[in-house]
Backbone as ProteinMPNN parsed JSONL, in Angstrom:
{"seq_chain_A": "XXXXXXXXXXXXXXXXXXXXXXXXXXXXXXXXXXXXXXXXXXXXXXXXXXXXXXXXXXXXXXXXXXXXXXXXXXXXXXXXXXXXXXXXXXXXXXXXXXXXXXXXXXXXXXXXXXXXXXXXXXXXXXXXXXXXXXXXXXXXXXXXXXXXXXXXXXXXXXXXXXXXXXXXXXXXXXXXXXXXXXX", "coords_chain_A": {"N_chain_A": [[110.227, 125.409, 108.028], [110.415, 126.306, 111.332], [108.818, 125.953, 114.473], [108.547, 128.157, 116.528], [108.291, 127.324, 120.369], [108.463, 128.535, 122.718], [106.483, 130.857, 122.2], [103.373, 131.979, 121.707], [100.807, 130.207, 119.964], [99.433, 131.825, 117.25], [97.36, 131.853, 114.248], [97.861, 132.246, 111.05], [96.25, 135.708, 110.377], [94.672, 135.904, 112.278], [94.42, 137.038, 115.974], [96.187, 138.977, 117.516], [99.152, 138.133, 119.202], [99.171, 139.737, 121.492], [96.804, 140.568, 121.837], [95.374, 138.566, 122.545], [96.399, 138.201, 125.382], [95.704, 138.484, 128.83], [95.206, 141.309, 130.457], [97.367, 142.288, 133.246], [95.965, 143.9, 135.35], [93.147, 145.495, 135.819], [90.713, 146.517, 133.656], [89.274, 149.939, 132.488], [86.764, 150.113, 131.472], [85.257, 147.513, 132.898], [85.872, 145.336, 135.637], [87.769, 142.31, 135.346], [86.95, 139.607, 136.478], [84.905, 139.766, 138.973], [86.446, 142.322, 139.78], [89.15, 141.979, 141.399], [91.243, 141.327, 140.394], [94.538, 140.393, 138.472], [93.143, 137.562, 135.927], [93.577, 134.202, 137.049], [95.637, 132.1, 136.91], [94.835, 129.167, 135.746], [92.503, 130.081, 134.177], [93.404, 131.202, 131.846], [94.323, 128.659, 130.691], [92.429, 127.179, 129.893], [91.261, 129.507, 128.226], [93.138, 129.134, 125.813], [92.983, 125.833, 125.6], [89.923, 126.011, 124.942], [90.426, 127.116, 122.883], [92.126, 125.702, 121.172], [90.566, 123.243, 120.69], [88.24, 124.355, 119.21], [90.195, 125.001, 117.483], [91.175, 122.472, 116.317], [88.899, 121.364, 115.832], [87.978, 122.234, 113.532], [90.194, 121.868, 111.859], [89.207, 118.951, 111.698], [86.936, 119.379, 110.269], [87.718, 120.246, 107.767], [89.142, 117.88, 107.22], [87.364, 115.573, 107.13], [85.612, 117.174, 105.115], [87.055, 117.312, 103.082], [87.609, 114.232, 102.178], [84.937, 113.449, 101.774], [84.33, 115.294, 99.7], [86.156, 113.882, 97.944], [85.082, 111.071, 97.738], [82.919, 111.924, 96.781], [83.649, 112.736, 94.048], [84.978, 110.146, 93.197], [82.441, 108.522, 93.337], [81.422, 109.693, 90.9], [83.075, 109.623, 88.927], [83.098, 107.127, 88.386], [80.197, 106.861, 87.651], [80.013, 108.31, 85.177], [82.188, 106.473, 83.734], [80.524, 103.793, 83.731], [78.384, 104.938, 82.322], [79.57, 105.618, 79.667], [80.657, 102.937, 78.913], [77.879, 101.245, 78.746], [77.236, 102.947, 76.627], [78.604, 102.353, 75.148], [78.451, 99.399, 74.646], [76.181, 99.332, 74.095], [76.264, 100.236, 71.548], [78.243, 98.382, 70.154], [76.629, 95.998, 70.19], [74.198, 97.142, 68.419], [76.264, 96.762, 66.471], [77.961, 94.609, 65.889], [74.589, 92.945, 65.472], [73.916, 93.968, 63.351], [75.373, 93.16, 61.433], [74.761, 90.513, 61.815], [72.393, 90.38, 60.707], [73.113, 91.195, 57.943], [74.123, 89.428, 56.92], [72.448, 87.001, 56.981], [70.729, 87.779, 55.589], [71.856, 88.254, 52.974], [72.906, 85.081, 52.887], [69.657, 84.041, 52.49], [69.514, 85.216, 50.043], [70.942, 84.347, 48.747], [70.109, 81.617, 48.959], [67.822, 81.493, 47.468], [68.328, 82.399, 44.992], [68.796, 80.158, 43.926], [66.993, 78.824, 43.294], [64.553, 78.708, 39.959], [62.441, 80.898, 38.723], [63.964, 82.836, 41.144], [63.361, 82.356, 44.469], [62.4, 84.829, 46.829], [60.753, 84.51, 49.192], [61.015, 81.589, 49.927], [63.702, 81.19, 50.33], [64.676, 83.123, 52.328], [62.939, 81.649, 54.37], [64.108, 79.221, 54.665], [67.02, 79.636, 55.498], [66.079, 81.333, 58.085], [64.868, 78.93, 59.398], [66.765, 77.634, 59.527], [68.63, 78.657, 61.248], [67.248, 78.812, 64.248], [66.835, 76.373, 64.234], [69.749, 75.652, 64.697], [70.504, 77.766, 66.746], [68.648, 76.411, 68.857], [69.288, 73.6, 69.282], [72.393, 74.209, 70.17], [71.294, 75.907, 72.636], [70.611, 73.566, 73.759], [72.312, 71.597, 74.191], [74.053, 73.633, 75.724], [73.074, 73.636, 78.084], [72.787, 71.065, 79.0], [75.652, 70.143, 79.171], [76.163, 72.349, 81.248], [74.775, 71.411, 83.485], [75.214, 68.718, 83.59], [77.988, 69.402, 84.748], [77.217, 71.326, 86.79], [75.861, 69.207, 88.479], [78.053, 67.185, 88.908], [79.597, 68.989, 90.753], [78.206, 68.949, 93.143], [78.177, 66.581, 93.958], [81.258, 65.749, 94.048], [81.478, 67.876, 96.414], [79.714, 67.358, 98.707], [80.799, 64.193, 98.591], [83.687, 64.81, 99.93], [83.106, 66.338, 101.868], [82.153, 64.07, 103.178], [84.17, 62.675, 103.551], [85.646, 63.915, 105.32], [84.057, 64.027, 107.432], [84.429, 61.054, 108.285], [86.914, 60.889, 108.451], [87.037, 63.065, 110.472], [85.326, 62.006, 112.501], [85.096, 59.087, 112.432], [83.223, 57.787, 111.012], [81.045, 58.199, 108.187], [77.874, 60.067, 107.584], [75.956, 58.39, 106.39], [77.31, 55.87, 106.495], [76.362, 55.589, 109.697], [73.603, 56.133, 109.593], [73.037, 53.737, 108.389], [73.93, 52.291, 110.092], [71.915, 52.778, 112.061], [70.043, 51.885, 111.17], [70.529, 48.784, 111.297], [70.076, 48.515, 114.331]], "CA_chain_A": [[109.94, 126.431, 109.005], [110.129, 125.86, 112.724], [107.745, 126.163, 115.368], [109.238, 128.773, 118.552], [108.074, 126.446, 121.259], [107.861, 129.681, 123.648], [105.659, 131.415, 121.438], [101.899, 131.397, 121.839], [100.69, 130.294, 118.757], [98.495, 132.57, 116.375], [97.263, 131.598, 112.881], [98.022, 133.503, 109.897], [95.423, 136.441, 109.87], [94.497, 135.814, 113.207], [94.597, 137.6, 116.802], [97.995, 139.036, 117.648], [99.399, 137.566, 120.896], [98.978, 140.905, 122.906], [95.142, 140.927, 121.774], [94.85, 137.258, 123.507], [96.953, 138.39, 127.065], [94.727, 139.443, 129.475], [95.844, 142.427, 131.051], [97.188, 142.124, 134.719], [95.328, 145.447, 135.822], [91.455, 145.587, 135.645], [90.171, 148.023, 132.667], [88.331, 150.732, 132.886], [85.492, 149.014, 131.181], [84.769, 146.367, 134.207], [86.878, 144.482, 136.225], [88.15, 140.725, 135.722], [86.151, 138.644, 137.752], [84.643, 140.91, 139.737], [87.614, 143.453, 140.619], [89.815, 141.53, 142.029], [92.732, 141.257, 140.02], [94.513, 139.357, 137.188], [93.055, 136.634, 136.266], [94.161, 133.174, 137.761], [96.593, 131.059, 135.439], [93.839, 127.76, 134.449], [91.595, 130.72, 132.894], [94.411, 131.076, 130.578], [94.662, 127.396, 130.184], [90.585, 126.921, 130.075], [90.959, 129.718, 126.974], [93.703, 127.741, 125.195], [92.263, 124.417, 125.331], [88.863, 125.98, 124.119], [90.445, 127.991, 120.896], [92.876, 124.432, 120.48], [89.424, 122.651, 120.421], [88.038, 124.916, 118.285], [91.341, 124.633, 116.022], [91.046, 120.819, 115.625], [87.119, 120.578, 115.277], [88.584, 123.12, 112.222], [90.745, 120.515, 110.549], [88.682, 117.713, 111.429], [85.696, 119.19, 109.62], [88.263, 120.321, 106.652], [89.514, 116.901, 106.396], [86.279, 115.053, 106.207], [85.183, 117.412, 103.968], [88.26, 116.683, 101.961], [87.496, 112.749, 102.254], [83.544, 113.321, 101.424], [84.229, 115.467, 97.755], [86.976, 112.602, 97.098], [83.898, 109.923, 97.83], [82.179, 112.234, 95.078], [84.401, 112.728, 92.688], [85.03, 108.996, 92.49], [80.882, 108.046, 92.538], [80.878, 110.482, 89.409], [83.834, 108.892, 87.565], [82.255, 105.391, 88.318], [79.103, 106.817, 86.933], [80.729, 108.587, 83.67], [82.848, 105.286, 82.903], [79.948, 103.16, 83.222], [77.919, 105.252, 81.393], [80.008, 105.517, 78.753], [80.648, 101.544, 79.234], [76.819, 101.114, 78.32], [76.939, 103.137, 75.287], [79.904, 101.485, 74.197], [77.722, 98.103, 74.664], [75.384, 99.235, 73.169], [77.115, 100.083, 69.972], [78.962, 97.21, 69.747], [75.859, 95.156, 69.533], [74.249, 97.081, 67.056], [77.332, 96.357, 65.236], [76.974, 93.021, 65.778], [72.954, 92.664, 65.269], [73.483, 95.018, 61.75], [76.227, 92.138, 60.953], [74.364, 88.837, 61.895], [71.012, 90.567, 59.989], [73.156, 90.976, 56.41], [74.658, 88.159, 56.811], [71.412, 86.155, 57.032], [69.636, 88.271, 54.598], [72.465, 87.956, 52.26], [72.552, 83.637, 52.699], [68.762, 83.759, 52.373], [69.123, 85.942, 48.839], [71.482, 83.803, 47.825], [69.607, 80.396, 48.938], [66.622, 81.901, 46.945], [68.766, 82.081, 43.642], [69.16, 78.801, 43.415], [65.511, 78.193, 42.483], [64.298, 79.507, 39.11], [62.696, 81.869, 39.181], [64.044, 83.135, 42.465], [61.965, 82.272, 45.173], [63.133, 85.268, 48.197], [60.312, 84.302, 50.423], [61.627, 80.833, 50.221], [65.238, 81.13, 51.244], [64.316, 83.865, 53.836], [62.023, 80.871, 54.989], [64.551, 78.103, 55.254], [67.813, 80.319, 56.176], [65.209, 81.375, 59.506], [64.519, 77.744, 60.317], [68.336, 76.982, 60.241], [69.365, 79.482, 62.174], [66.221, 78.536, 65.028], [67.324, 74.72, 64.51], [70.904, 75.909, 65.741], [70.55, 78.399, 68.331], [67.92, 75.553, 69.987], [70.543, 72.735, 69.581], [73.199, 75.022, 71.21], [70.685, 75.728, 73.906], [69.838, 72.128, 74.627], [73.595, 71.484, 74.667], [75.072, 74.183, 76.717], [72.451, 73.504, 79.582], [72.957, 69.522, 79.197], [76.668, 70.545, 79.856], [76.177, 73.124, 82.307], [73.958, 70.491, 84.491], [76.252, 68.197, 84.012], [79.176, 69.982, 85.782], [76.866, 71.501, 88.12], [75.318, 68.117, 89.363], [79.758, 66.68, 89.434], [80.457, 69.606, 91.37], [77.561, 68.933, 94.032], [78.673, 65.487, 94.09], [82.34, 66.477, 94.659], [81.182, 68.729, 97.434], [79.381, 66.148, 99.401], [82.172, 63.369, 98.911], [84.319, 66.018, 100.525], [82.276, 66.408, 103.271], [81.655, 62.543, 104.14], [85.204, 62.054, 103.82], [86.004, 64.878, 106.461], [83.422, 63.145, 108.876], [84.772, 59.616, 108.583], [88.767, 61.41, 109.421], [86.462, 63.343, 112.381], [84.406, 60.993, 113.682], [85.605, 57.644, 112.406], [82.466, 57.022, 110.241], [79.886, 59.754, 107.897], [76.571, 60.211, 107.236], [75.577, 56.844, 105.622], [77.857, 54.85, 107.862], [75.609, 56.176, 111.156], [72.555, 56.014, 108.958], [73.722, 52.28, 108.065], [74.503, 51.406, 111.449], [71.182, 53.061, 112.787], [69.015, 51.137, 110.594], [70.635, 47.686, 111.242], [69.649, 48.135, 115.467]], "C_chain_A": [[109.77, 125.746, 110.355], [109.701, 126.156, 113.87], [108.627, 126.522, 116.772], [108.024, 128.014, 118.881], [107.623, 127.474, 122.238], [107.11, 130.325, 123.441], [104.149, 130.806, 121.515], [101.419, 131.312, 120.409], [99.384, 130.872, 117.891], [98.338, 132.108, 115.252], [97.649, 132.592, 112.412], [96.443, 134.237, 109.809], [94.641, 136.417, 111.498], [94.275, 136.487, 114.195], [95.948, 137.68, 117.394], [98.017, 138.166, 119.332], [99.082, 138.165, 122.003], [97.267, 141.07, 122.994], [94.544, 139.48, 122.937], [95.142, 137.246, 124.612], [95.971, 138.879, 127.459], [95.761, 140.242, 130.602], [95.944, 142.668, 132.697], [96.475, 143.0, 135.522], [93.558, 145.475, 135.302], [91.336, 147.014, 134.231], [89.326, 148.996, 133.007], [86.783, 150.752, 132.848], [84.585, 148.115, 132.521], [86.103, 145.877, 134.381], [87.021, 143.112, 135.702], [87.476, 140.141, 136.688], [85.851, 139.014, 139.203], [85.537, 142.129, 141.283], [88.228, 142.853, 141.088], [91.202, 141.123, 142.007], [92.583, 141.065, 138.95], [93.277, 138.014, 137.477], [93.686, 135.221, 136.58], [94.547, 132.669, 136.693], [95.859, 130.038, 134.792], [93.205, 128.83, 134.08], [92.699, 130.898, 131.818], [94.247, 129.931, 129.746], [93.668, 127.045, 129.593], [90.764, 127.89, 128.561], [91.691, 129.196, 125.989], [93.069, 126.833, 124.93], [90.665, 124.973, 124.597], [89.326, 126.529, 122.353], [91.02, 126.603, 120.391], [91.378, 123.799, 119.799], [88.45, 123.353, 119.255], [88.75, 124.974, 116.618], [91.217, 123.762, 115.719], [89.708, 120.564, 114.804], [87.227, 121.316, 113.766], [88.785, 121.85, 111.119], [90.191, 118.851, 110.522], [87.547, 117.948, 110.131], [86.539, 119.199, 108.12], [88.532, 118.658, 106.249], [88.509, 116.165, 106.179], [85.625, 115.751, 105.115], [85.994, 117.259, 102.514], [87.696, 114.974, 101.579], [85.856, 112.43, 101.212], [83.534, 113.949, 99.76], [85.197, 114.523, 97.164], [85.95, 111.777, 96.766], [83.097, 110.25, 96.466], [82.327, 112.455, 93.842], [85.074, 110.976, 92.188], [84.01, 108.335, 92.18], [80.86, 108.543, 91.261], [81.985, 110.067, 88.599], [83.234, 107.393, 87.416], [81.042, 106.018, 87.469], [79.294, 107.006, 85.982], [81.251, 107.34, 83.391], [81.119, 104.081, 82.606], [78.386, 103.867, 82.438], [78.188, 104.995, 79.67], [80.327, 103.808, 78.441], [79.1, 101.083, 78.603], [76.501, 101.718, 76.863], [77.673, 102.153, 74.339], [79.25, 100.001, 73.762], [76.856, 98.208, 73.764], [75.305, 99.315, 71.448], [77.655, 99.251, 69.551], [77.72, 96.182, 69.42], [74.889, 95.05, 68.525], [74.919, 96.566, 65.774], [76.91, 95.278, 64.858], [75.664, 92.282, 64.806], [73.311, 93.178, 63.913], [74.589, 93.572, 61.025], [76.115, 90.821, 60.523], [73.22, 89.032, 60.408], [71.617, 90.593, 58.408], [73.923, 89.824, 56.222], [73.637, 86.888, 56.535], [70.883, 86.368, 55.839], [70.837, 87.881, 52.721], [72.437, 86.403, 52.185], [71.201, 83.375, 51.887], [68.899, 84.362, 50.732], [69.879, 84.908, 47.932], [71.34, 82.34, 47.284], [68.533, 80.699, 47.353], [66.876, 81.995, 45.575], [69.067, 80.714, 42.872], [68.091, 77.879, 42.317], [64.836, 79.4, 41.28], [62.768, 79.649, 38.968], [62.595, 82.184, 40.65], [63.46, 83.309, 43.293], [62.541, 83.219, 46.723], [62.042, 85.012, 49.625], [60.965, 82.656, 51.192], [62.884, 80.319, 50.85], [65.384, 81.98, 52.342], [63.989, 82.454, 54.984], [63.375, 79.545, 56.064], [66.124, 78.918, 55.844], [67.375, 80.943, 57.757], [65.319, 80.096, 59.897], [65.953, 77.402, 60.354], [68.749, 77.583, 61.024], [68.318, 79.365, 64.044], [66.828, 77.405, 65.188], [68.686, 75.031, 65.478], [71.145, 76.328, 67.131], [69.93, 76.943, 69.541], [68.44, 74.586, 70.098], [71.303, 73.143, 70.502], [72.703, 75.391, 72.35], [70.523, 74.851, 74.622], [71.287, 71.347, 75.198], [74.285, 72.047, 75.838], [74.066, 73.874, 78.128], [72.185, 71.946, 79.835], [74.725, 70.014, 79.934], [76.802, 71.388, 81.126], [75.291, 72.303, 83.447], [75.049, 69.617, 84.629], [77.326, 68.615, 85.17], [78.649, 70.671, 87.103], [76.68, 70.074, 89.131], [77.259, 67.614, 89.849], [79.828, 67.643, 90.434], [79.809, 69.545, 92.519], [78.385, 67.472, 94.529], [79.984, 65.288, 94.674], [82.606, 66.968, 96.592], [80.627, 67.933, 99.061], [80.234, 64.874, 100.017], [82.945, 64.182, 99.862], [83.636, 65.585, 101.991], [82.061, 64.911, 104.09], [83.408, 62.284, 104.524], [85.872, 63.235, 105.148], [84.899, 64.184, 107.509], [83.739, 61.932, 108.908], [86.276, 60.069, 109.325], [88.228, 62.347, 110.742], [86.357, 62.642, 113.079], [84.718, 59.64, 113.434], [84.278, 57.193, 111.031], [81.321, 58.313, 109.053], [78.931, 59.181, 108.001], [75.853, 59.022, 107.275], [76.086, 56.216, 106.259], [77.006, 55.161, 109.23], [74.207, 55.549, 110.258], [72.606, 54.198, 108.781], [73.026, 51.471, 109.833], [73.311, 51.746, 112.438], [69.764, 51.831, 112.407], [69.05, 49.342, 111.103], [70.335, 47.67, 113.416], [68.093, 48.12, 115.488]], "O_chain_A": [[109.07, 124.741, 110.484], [110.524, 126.87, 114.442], [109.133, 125.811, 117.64], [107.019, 127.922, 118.176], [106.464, 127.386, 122.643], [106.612, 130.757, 124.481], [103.796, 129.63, 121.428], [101.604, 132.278, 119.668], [98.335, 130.231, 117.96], [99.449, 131.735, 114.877], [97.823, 133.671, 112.98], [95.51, 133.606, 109.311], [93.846, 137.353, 111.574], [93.467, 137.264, 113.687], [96.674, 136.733, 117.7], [97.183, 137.81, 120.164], [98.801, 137.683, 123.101], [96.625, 141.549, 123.929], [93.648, 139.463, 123.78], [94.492, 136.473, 125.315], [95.269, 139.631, 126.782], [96.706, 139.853, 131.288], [95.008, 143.091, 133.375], [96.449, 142.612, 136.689], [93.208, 145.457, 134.122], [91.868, 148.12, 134.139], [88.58, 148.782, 133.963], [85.922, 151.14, 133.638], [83.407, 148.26, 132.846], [87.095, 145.928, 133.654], [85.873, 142.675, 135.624], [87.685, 140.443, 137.863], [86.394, 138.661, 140.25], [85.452, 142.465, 142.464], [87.786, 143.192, 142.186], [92.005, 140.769, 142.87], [91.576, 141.206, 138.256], [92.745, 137.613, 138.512], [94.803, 135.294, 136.069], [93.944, 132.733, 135.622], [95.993, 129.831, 133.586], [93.247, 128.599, 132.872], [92.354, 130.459, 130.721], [94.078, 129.95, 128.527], [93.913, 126.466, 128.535], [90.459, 127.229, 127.569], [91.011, 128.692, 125.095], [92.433, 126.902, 123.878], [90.261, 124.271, 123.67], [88.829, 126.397, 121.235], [90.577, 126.196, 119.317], [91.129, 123.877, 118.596], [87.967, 122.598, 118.412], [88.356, 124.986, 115.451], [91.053, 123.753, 114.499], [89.448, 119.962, 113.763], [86.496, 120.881, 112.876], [88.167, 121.254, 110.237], [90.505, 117.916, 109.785], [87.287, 117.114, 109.264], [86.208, 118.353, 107.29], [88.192, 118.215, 105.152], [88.415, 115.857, 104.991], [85.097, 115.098, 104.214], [85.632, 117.14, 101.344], [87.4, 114.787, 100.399], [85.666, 111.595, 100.327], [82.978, 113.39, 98.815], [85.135, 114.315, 95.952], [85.746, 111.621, 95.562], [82.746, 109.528, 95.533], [81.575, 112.424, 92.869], [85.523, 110.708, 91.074], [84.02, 107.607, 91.187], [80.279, 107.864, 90.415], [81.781, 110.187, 87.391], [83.01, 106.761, 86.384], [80.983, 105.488, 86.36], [78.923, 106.087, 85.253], [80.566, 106.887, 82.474], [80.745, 103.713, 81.493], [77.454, 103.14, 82.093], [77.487, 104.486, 78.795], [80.061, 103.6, 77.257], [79.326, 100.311, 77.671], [75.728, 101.186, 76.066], [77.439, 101.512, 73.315], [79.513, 99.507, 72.665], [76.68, 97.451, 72.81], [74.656, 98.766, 70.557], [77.658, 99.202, 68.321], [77.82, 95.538, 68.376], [74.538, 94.055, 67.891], [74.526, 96.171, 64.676], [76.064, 94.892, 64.051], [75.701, 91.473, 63.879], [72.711, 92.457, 63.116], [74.231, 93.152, 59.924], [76.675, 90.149, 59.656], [73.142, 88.282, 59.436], [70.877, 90.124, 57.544], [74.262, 89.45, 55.1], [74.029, 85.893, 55.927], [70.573, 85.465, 55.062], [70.436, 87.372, 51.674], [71.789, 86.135, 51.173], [71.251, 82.711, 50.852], [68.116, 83.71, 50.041], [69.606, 84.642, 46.762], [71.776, 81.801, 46.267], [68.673, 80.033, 46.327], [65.945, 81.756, 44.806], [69.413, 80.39, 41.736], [68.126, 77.056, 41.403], [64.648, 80.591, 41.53], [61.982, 78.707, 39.073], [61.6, 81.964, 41.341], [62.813, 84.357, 43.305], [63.027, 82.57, 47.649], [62.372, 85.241, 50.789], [61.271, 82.466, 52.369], [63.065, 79.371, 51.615], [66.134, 81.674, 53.269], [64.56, 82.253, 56.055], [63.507, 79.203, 57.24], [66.269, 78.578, 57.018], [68.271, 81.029, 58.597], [65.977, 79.997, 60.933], [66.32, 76.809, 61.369], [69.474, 76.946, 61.787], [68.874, 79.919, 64.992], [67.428, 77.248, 66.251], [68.743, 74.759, 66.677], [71.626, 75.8, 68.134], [70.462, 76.57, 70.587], [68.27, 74.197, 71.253], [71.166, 72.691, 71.638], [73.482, 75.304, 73.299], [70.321, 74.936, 75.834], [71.4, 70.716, 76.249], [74.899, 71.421, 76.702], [74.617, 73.955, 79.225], [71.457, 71.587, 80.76], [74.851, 70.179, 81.147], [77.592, 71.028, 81.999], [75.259, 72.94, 84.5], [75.789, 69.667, 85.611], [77.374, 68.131, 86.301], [79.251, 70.689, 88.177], [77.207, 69.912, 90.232], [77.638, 67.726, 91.015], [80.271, 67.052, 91.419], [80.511, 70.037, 93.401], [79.159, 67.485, 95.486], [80.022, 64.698, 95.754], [83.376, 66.641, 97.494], [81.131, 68.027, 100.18], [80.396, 64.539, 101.19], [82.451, 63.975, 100.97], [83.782, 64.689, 102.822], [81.864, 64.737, 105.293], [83.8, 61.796, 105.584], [86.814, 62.778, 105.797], [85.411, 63.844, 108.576], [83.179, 61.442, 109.889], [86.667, 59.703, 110.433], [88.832, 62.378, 111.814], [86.98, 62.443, 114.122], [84.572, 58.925, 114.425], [84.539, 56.313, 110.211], [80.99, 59.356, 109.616], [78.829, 58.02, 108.396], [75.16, 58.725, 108.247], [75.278, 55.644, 106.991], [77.557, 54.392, 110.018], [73.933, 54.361, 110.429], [71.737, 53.649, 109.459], [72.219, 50.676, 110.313], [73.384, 51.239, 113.557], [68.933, 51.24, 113.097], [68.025, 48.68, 111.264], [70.455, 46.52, 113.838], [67.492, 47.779, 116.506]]}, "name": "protein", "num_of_chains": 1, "seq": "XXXXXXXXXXXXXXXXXXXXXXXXXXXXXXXXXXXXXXXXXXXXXXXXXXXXXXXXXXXXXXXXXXXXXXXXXXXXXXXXXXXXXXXXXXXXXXXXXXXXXXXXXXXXXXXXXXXXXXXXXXXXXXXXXXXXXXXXXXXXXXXXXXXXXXXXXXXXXXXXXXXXXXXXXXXXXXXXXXXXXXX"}
């Protein structure tokens, strides 16, 4: 569809074109600016530019309000997924936990057959302390390793850095420090 160019433009549902002319002849009502005629051509322009302004501040407010229920309809799928994301967690580690617990309880029933007559406080007893001995091994390990690589990667970081001030300045840290001590 294409926009007559000569045509004053009306919305759909709007004020016809002849309702927006003002009428070169005073009404019977009152006069135009006090009796004196038409009115002058910028009041035309002056009501234009206010209905345009009126038309935009229209589709500005429509489109932020378009922009603002998008904003909320994607907070509320973020919240539904990680809702559902949390149950899901949480089920899975029941799983888990219900998995590790007959698994244990089963070892311990079966340590406990070994001794006649079947001793189940006993293999409860020592199937617990192995599983305590492990985890606290594996603890003492992964944070001997994880120090490790932290302390290399400080170390790293530093080197780095001296060797970028000796290709700056000709010398780093410790070379100045060096060379301050020996005046």
């Amino acid at each position: 569809m294409e926009a007559d160019v000569g045509k004053a433009y009306s919305p759909p549902g709007g004020e016809s074109e002849k309702a927006r002319t003002i009428p070169a002849e005073p009404s019977e009502t009152g006069a135009h600016h006090a009796g004196k005629g038409p009115r002058p051509p910028h009041y035309e322009g002056f009501g234009r530019a206010t209905q345009l302004i009126g038309e935009y501040k229209e589709y500005a407010s429509y489109y932020l309000g378009t922009k603002i229920d998008g904003i909320k309809a994607s907070l509320r799928n973020v919240g539904i997924y990680a809702g559902l994301g949390i149950a899901g967690l949480m089920a899975f580690s029941a799983l888990v936990t219900t998995a590790v617990a007959l698994f244990l309880i089963g070892a311990a029933m079966g340590l406990a057959h070994i001794f006649d007559p079947p001793k189940y406080w006993l293999g409860a007893l020592i199937v617990g302390l192995a599983v305590l001995l492990l985890i606290g091994i594996g603890a003492a390990l992964g944070l001997s390793k994880a120090n490790a690589a932290f302390r290399k990667a400080t170390v790293e970081k530093y080197e780095q850095r001296k060797r970028w001030q000796r290709g700056q300045f000709g010398r780093d840290v410790e070379q100045a420090a060096a060379a301050k001590k020996e005046k």
